[in-house]
C-alpha positions as CSV (number, residue, x, y, z in Angstrom):
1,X,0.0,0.0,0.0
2,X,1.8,3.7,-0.9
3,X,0.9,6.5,1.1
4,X,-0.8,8.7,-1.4
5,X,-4.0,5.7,-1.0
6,X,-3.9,6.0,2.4
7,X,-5.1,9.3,2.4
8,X,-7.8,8.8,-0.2
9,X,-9.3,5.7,2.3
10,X,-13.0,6.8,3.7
11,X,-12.9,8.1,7.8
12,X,-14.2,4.2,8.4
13,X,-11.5,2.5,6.1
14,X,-8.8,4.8,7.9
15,X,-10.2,3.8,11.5
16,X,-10.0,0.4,10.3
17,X,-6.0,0.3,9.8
18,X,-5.6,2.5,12.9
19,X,-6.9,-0.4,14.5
20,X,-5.1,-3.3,12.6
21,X,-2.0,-1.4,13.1
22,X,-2.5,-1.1,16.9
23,X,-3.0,-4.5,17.3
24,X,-0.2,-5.5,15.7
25,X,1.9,-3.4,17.7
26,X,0.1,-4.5,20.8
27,X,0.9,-7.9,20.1
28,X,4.8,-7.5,21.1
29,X,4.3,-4.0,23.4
30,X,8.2,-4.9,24.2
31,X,9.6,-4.1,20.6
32,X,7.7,-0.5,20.6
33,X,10.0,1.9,21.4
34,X,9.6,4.6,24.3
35,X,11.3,7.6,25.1
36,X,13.4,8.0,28.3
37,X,11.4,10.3,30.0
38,X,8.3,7.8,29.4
39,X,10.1,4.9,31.0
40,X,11.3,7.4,34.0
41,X,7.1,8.7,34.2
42,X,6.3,4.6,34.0
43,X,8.4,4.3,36.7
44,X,7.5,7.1,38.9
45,X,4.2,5.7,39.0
46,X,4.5,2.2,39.8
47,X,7.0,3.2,43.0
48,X,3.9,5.5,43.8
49,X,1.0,3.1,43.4
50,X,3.3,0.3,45.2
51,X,4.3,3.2,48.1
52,X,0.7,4.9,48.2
53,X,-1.9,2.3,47.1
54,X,-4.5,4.4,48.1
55,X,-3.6,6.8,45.7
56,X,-4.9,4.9,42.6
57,X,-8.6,5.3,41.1
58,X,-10.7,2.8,40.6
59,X,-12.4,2.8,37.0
60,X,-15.4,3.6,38.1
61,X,-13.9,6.9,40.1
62,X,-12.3,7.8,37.3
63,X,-15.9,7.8,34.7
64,X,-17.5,10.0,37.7
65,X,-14.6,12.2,38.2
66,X,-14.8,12.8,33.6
67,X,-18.6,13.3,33.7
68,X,-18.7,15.8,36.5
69,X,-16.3,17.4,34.6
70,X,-17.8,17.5,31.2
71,X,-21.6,17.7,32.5
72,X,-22.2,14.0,30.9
């Protein structure tokens, strides 16, 4: 596939490879590179959650704590 029919693929062809590509990077998340400060962030937060567990959100925190925010 070239680039130039990328850009001519419909919004639902385009979400469509976003979503195969994803997937295919998911399926090995160790060969996709990071950037240092990433890891360091990664890091920071685990030594966080594993020194403060009451610090973390559950999921449903987290959707009340969005809609409140954006009225929904």
């Amino acid at each position: 596939m070239n680039t130039e029919s990328i850009f001519n693929l419909s919004p639902p062809e385009k979400l469509q490879l976003v979503e195969d590509l994803w997937d295919d990077l998911a399926a090995e998340p160790s060969d996709v590179p990071i950037h240092e400060w990433q890891a360091k962030e990664l890091n920071r937060r685990r030594e966080n959650l594993i020194n403060n567990p009451a610090s973390s959100l559950t999921w449903e925190d987290i959707k009340a704590k969005v809609r409140g925010h954006h009225g929904r």
